[in-house]
TIGUKE-435215 format. One record per residue: z, x, y of N, C-alpha, C, CB in turn. Coordinates in nm, 2 decimals, always signed. Atoms other than C-alpha are relative to their C-alpha. Glycine has a CB too. Example, Ala and Ser with C-alpha at 12.3 -4.5 7.8 and 13.67 -1.06 7.14 Angstrom:
[[+0.00, +0.09, -0.12], [+0.78, +1.23, -0.45], [+0.00, +0.09, +0.12], [+0.12, -0.10, +0.00]] [[+0.00, -0.09, -0.11], [+0.71, +1.37, -0.11], [+0.08, -0.08, +0.11], [-0.14, +0.04, +0.05]] 
***
This chain:
[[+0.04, -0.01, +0.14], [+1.25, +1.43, +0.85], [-0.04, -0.14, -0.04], [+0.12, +0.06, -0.09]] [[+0.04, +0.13, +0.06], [+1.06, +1.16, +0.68], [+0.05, -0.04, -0.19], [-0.19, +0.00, +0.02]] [[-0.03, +0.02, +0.13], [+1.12, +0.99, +0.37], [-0.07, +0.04, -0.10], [+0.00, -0.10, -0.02]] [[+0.05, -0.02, +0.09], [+0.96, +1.02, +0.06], [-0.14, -0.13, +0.03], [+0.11, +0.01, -0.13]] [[+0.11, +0.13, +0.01], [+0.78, +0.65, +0.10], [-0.11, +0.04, +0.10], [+0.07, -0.16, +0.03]] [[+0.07, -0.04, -0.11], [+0.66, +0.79, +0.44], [-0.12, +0.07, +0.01], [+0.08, +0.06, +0.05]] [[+0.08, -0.17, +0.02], [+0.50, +1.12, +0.30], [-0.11, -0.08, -0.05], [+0.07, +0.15, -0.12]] [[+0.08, +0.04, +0.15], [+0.34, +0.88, +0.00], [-0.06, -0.07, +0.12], [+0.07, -0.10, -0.17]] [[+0.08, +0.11, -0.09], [+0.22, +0.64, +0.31], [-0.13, +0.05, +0.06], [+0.09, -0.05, +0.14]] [[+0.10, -0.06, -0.03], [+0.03, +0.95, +0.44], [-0.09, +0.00, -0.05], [+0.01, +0.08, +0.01]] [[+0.12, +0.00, +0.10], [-0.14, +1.02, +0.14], [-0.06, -0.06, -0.02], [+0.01, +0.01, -0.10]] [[+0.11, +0.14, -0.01], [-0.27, +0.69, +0.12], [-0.08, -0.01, +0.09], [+0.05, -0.12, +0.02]] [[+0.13, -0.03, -0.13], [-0.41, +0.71, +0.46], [-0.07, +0.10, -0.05], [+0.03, +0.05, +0.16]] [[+0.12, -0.05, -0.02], [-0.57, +0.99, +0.39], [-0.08, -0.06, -0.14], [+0.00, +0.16, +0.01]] [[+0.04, +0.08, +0.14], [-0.66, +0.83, +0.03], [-0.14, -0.09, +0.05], [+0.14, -0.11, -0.06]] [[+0.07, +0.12, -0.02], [-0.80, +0.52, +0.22], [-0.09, +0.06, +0.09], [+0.09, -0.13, +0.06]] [[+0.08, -0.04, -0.10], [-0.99, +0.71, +0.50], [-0.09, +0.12, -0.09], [+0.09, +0.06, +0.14]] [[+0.08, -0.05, +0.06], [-1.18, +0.91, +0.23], [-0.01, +0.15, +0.00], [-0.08, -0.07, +0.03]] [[+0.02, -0.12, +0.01], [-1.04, +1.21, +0.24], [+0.08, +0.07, -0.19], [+0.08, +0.06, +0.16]] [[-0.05, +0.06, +0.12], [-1.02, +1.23, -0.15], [+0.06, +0.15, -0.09], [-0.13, -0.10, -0.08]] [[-0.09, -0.14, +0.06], [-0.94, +1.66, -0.21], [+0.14, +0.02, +0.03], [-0.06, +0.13, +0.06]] [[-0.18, -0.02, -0.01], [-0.56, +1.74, -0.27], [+0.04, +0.07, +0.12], [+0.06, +0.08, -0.13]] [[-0.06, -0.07, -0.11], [-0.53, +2.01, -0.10], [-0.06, +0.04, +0.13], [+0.03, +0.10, -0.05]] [[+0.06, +0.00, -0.15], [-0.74, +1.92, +0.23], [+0.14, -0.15, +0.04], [-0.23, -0.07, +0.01]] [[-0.11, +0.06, -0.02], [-0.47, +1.60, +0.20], [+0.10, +0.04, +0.04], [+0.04, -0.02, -0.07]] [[-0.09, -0.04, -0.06], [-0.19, +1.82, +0.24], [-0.01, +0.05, +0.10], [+0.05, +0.04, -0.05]] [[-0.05, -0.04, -0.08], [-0.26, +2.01, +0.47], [-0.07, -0.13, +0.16], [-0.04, +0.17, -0.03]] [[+0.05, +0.15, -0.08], [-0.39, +1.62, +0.67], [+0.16, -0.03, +0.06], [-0.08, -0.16, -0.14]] [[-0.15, +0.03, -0.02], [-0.04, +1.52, +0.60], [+0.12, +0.05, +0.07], [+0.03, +0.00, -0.10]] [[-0.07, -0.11, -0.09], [+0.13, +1.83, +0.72], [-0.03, -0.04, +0.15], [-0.07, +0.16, -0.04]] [[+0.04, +0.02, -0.20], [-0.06, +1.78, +1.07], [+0.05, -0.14, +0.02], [-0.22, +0.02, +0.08]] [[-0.03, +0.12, -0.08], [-0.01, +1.43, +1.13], [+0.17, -0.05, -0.04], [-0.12, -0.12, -0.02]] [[-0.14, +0.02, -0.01], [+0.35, +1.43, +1.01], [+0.08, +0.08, +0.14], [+0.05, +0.04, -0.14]] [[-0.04, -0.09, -0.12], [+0.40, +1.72, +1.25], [-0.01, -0.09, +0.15], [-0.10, +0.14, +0.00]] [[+0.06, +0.08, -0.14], [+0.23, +1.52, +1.54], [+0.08, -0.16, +0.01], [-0.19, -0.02, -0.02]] [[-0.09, +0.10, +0.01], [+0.42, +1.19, +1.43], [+0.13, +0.01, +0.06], [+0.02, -0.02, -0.11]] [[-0.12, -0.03, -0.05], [+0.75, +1.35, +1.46], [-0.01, +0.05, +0.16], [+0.06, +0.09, -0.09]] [[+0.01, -0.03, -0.15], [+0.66, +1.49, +1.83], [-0.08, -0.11, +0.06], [-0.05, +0.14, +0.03]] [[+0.01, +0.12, -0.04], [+0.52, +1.14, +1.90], [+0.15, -0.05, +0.01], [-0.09, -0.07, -0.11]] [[-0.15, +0.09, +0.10], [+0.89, +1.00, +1.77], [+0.08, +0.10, +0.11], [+0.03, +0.04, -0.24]] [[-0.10, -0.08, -0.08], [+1.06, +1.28, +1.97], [-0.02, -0.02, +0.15], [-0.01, +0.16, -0.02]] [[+0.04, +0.05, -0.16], [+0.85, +1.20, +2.33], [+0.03, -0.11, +0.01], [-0.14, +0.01, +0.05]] [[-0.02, +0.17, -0.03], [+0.90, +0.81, +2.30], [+0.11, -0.02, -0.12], [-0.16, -0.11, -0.03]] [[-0.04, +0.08, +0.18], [+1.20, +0.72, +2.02], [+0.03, -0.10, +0.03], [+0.11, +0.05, -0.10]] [[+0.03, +0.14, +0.06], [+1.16, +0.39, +2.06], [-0.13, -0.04, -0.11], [-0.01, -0.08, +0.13]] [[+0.11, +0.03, +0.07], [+0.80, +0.44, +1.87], [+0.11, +0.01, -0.16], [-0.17, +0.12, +0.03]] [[-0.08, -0.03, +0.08], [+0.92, +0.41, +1.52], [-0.18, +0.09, -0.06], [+0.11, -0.14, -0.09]] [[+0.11, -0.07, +0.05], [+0.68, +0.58, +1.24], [-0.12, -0.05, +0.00], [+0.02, +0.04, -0.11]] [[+0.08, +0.06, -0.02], [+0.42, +0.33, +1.18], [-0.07, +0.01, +0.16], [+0.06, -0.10, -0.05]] [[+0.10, +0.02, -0.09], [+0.33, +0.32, +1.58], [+0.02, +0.15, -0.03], [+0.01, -0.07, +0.15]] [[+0.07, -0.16, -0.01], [+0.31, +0.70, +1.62], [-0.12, +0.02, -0.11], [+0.14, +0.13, -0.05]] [[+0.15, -0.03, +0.14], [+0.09, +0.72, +1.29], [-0.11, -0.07, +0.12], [+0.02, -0.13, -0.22]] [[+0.18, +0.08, -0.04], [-0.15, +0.47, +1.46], [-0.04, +0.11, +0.19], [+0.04, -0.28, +0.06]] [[+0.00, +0.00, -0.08], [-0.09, +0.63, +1.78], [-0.08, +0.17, +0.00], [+0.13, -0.05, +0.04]] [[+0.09, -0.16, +0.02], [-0.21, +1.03, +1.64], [-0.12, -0.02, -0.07], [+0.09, +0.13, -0.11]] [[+0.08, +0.03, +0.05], [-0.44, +0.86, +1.44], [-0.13, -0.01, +0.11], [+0.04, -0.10, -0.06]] [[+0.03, -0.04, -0.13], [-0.60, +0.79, +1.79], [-0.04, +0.08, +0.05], [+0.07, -0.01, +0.05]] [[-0.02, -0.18, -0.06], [-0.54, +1.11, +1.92], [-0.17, +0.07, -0.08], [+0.21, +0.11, -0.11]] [[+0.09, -0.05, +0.04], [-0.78, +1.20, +1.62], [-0.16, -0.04, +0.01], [+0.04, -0.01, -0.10]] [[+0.14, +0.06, -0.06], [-1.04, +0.98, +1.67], [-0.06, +0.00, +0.12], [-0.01, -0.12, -0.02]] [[+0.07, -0.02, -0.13], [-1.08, +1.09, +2.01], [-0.06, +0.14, +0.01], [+0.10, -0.02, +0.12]] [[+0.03, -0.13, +0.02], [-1.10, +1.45, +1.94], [-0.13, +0.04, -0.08], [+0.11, +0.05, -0.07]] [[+0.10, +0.03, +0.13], [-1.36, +1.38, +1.65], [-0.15, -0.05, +0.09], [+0.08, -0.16, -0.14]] [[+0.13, +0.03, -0.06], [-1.60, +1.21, +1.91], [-0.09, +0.13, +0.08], [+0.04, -0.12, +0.10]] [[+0.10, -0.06, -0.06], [-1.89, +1.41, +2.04], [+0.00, +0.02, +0.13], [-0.09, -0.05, -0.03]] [[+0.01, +0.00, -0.17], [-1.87, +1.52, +2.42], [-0.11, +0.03, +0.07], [+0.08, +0.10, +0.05]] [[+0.15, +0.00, -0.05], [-2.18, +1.48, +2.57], [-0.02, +0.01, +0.15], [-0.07, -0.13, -0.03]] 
***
């Protein structure tokens, strides 16, 4: 379970990455908290911060074009 500061940290990412509808946010937040915590459960030495950067990743690989 994450904190409250955690959740608000999401929102900001998506805030700062320009995803600026509420409820495309939540359900942003929903997935990469989900994917955080099973980051956090396969390695728990990552704390939250790396996993975030680490699904963040994840996304931007998925997002690229396969040619």
């Amino acid at each position: 379970m994450f904190t409250q500061e955690q959740i608000q940290h999401l929102h900001q990412f998506c805030t700062k990455h320009y995803v600026q509808y509420y409820d495309l946010q939540l359900e942003l937040v929903d997935h990469l908290a989900n994917a955080i915590e099973q980051k956090m459960d396969e390695n728990p030495k990552l704390n939250f911060e790396q996993a975030l950067i680490k699904c963040t990743r994840d996304l931007v690989f998925l997002a690229l074009p396969m040619w």
